[in-house]
N, C-alpha and C positions, 0 to 999 in steps of 0.2 A: 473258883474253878480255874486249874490251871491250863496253859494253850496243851493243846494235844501236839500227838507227835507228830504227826502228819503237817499242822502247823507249824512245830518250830523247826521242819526238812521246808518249807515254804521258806522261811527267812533266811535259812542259813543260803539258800541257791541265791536267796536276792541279795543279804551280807556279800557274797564271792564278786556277783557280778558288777556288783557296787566297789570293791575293792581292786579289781581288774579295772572298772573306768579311770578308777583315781590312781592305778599305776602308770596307766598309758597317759594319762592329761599329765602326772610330774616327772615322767620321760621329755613331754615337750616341751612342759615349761622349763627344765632346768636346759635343755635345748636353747629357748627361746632366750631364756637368760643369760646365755652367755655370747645371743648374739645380737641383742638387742635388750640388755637391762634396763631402762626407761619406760620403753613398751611394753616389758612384761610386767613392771610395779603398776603399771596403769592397766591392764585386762587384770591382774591379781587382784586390786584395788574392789573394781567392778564387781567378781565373783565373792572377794570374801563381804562386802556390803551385802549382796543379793540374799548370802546362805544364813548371816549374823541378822537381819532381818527376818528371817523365815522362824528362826530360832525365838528371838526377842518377841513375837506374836502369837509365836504359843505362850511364851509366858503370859503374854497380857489374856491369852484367851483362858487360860485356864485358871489366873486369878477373878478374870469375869465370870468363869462358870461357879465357881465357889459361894460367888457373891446373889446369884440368882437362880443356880440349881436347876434348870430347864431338862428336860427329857433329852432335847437334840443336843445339848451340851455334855451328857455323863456319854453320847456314843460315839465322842471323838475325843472325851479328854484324856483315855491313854495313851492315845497317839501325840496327844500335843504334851502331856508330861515325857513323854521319848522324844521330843522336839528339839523341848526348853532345857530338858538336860544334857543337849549338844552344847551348850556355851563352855562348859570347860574347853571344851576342844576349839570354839572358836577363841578363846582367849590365847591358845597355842599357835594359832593360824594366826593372830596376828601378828607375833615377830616378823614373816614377810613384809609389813606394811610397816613397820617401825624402822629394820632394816633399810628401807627406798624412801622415807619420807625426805629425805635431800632432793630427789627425785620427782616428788607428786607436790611437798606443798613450799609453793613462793615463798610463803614467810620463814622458810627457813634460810634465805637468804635476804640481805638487809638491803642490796641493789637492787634486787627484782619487785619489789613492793613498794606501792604509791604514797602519799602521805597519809592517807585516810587509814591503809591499809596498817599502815607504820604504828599511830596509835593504839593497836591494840597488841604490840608488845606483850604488854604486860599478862595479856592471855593466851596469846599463840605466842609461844615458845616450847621450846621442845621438853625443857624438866616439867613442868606444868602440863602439858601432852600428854605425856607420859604416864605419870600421876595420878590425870584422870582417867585414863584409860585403867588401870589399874583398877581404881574404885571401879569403875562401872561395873566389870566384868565379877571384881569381888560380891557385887550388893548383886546382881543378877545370881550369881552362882549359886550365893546363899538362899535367895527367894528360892530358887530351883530346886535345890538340896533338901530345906523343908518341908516344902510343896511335895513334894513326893515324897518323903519320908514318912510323913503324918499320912500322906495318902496310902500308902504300904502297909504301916501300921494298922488302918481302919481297915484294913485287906483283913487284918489277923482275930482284931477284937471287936469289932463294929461296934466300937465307944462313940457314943454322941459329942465326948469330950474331944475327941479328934476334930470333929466337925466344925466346935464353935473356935478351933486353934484354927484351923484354915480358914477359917471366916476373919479371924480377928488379925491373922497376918495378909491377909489379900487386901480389906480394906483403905488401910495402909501403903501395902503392898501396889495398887495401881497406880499412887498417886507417886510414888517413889519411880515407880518403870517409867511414868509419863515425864517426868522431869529425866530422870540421866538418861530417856534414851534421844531426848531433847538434845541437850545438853554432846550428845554423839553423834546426832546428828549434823551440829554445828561444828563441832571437833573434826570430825572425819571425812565429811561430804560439802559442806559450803563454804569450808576453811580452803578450800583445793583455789575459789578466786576469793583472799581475804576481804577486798573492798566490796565487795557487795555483802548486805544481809537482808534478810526478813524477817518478822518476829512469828510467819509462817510455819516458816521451813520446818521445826525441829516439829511441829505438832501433823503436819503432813506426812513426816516420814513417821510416825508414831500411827497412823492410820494407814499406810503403805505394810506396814509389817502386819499389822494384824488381818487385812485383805490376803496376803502374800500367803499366810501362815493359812487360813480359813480355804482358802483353795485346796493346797496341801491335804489339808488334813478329809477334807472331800473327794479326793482321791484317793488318800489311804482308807477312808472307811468303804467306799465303793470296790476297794482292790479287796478288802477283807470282811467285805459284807455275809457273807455266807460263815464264815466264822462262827462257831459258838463263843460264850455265851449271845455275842453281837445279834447275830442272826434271828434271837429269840426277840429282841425291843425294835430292831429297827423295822421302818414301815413311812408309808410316802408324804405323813404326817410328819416325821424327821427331814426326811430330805425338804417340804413344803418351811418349815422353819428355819434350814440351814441356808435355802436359795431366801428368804426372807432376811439375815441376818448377812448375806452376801449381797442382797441388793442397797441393802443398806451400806454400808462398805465403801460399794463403787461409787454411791449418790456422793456421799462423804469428801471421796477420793474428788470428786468434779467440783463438788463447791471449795474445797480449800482452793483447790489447783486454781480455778477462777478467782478465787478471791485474791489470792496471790498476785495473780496476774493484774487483776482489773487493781488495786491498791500502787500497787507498782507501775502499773504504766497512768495512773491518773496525776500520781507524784508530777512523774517525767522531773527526775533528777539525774543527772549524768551518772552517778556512782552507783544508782539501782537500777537503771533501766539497760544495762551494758549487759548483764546477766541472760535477758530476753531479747535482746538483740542480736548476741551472740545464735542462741537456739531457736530463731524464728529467718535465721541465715536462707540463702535457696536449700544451702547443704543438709539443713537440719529441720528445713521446714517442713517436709514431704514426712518426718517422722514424727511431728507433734500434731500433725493431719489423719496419720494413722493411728495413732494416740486417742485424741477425741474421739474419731469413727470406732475403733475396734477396742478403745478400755474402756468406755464410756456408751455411746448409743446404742451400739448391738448389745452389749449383755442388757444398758436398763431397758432395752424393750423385748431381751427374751426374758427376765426375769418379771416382767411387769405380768409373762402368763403364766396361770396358775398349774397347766400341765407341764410347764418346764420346769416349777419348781418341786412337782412330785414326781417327776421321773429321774430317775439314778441314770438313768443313761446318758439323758437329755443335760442334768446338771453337773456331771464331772466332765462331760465337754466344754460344759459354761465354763466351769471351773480352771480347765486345763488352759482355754485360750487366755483367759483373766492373766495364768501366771505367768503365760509369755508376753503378756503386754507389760507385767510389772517388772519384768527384765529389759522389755523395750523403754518402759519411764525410767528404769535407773539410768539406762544409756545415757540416756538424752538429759539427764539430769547431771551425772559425771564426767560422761567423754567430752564432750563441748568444752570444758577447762583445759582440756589438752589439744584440741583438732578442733580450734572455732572456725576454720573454712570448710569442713562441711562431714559427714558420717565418713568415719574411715576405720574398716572394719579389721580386723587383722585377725591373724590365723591363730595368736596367744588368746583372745579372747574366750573360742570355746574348749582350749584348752588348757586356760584357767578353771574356767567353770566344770569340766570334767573332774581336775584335780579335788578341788574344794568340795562342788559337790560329791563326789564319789565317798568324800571321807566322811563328811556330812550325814551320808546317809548309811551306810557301813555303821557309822559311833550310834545316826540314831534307830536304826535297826536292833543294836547290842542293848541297847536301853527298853526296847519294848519286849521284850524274853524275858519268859521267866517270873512274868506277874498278869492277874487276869485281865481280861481285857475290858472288863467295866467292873467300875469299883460294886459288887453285889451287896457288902456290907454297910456301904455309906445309908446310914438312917435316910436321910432324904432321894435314895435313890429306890427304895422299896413303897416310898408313897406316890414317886411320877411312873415308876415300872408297870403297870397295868397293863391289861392287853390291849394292845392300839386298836385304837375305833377305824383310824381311817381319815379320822375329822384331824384340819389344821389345828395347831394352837393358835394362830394367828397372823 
């Protein structure tokens, strides 16, 4: 069933309006850039992490929905296939960040880094940077490009064979996204102070994206819930597994973050604990305060009831506050490498994020047109499609 027209006049007004954000956000930044380049590589920094994460978490969600096929999983995975196939476009966003890395990371300079910092050379360096950045973005692309392609295809013939191809590249396929996005998260986000690491960090921000992304896509099915075919499967039974799969998420998000924390300060080594001392500053601390209270307690005790997670209304507010808290943890995760005396917020910041985002959503908008919006033909989506009872799955 292709989207109706009424539908694709729906997208094309959000495409515009999304395209006017992101003109007026590279009005300011190229603005901001010329009067303060430092500052702008660090809010650009910020925004293109925020949207390459949103991106990356659809991938991982929509190789998880392959792998277990859940009813609440076929009613947003064309939305997260029009996600995951924004990375080309983040791979073009990030000459910005390649351009300023003299800029954002110490170890590009051999006086600004400590000894600890110094031996790992051999990894931070800029050909090797580089390099990887490259692969990633290549091995990402191509997941994407398949992933959708076999998915498109099963649009056309609803071959079982399609089915056991997505299955047998996703399997794989997670264990591949959990390592390089690992691997970039190191490279990109906690290479900014080289002497400190965690063997944390890369599998935190690998649960950050998939949370980031799982919001997201709770708002776009809520935005187009009345949609056909959508309209016909969804039911509070959906939304009761999606706040299920979102409480999950967040629990996830607190135990790494703790464990991080509590690992690292039990250590109490100079060269690890400089990290959290930094962001537990007066400056920064009133924002890892808001942090715990509003990423953490408020949602796990709205999702803990069972009417927040069957009402649409109730859980894409959950949803929505979620993803302003996982812009408030990157802050506080990245800005602190640059401003360790305390939040300092500047005017490039949201207009970076208008740039980025705006393209972001513009590319992933162009991506969701022009194919149905649940796969009807996937063999395993004709044996969970039923008519909803009503009852949770769990």
């Amino acid at each position: 069933m292709a989207p109706s027209d009424d539908f694709s006049r729906r997208l094309d007004g959000i495409q515009r309006y999304a395209l006017l954000a992101a003109a007026g956000g590279v009005v300011l930044c190229m603005a901001g850039l010329v009067a303060s380049p430092e500052r702008f590589f660090e809010s650009y920094l910020l925004a293109f992490l925020f949207f390459t994460n949103i991106s990356l978490g659809c991938l991982g969600l929509v190789m998880l929905h392959h792998m277990t096929s859940g009813k609440w999983s076929y009613s947003i995975q064309r939305f997260a296939e029009a996600g995951m196939r924004t990375l080309p476009l983040m791979a073009l966003l990030f000459v910005p960040v390649v351009i300023g890395m003299s800029d954002l990371y110490p170890w590009m300079h051999a006086d600004r880094i400590g000894e600890t910092a110094g031996r790992k050379v051999l990894y931070l360096n800029q050909p090797f940077f580089l390099g990887r950045a490259v692969f990633y973005f290549a091995v990402w692309t191509a997941m994407a490009f398949l992933l959708t392609r076999w998915s498109r295809a099963q649009d056309g013939d609803g071959s079982p064979a399609r089915t056991s191809a997505l299955r047998k590249l996703s399997a794989p396929g997670l264990i591949v996204y959990v390592l390089t996005a690992t691997f970039a998260a190191v490279d990109w986000a906690m290479s900014l102070e080289p002497g400190w690491y965690s063997s944390i960090y890369g599998m935190l921000f690998v649960v950050n994206q998939c949370l980031g992304a799982l919001c997201v896509l709770i708002l776009l099915l809520r935005c187009f819930a009345s949609e056909k075919p959508v309209a016909d499967i969804i039911s509070p039974a959906i939304y009761h597994d999606l706040g299920n799969m979102l409480l999950t998420f967040v629990i996830l998000w607190a135990y790494m973050s703790f464990s991080q924390l509590l690992i690292t300060w039990a250590g109490n080594l100079p060269e690890e604990i400089t990290w959290y001392v930094r962001r537990l500053d007066p400056g920064w601390r009133m924002v890892a305060l808001t942090l715990i209270i509003l990423h953490f307690f408020v949602p796990f005790m709205l999702l803990l009831l069972r009417r927040s997670k069957r009402s649409p209304e109730i859980l894409w507010k959950i949803a929505a506050g979620i993803l302003v808290m996982r812009l408030v943890d990157l802050t506080w995760n990245i800005e602190p490498a640059f401003h360790a005396q305390g939040l300092a917020v500047h005017w490039l910041d949201p207009a970076a994020l208008l740039a980025v985002g705006g393209l972001w959503a513009a590319f992933g908008i162009r991506m969701l047109k022009g194919a149905p919006l649940l796969a009807l033909r996937d063999p395993r989506f004709r044996i969970v499609a039923e008519p909803a009872s009503g009852t949770p799955h769990g």
